[in-house]
N, C-alpha and C positions, 0 to 999 in steps of 0.2 A: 443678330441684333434686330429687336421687330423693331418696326418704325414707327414713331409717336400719332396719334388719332390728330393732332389737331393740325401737324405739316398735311396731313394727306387729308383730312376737311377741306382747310387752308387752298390747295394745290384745285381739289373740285371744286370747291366756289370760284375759285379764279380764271379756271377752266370753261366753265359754266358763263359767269358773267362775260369773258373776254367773247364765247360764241354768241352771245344773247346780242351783246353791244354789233356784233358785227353783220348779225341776219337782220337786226333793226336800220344799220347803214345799207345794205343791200336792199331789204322793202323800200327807205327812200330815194336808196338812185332810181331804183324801179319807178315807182309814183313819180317820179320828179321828171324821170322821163316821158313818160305815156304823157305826162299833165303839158310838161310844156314844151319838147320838143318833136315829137312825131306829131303833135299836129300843124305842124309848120308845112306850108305845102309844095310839093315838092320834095325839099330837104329832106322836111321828116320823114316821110317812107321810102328815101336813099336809105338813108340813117338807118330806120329801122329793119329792111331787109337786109344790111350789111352790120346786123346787130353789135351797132358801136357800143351797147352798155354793158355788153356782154364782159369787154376788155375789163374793165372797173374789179370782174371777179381773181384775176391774175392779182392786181393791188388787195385787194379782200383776203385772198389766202395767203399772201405775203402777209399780210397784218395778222393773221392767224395762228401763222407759225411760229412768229416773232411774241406774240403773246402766249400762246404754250410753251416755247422754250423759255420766257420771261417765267413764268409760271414754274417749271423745275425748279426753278432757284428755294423754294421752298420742302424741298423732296430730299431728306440727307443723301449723303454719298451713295449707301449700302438697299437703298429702296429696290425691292424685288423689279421684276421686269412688269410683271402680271398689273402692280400698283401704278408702272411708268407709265401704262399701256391706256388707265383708265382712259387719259384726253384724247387717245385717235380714236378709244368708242364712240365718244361724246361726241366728237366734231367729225367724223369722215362721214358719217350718213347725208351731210348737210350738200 
């Protein structure tokens, strides 16, 4: 049974957006670190050798994964594996 072109559009745009939205929250933790917390003196370059923003990435791929698996719900039952597979192409390089 092939699978319809617009669940599997559907499945990459949502795919797509969910990494886009999430590399734009990661840029602003970023900036938002550099901007106002490492330059606190002292603190900030504790802080930043013991790369506290780094943690923020464990909540990021949790959000990530939760949004790709959100994201299947549009992918019928019988969808090949090769089609399931598109969203770790898309988002493991990141």
């Amino acid at each position: 049974m092939p699978t319809s072109r617009p669940a599997v559009l559907r499945y990459v745009l949502t795919v797509i957006a969910i990494t886009a939205a999430l590399i734009g929250v990661k840029l602003l933790i970023t900036w938002a670190a550099e901007t106002f917390l490492h330059p606190i003196p002292i603190l900030g370059g504790w802080l930043k050798s013991l790369e506290i923003v780094e943690l923020s990435n464990i909540v990021l791929f949790a959000l990530l994964g939760f949004g790709i698996g959100g994201a299947a719900r549009y992918l019928p039952a019988k969808t090949s594996l090769g089609l399931k597979s598109i969203a770790l192409m898309l988002a493991l390089p990141l």
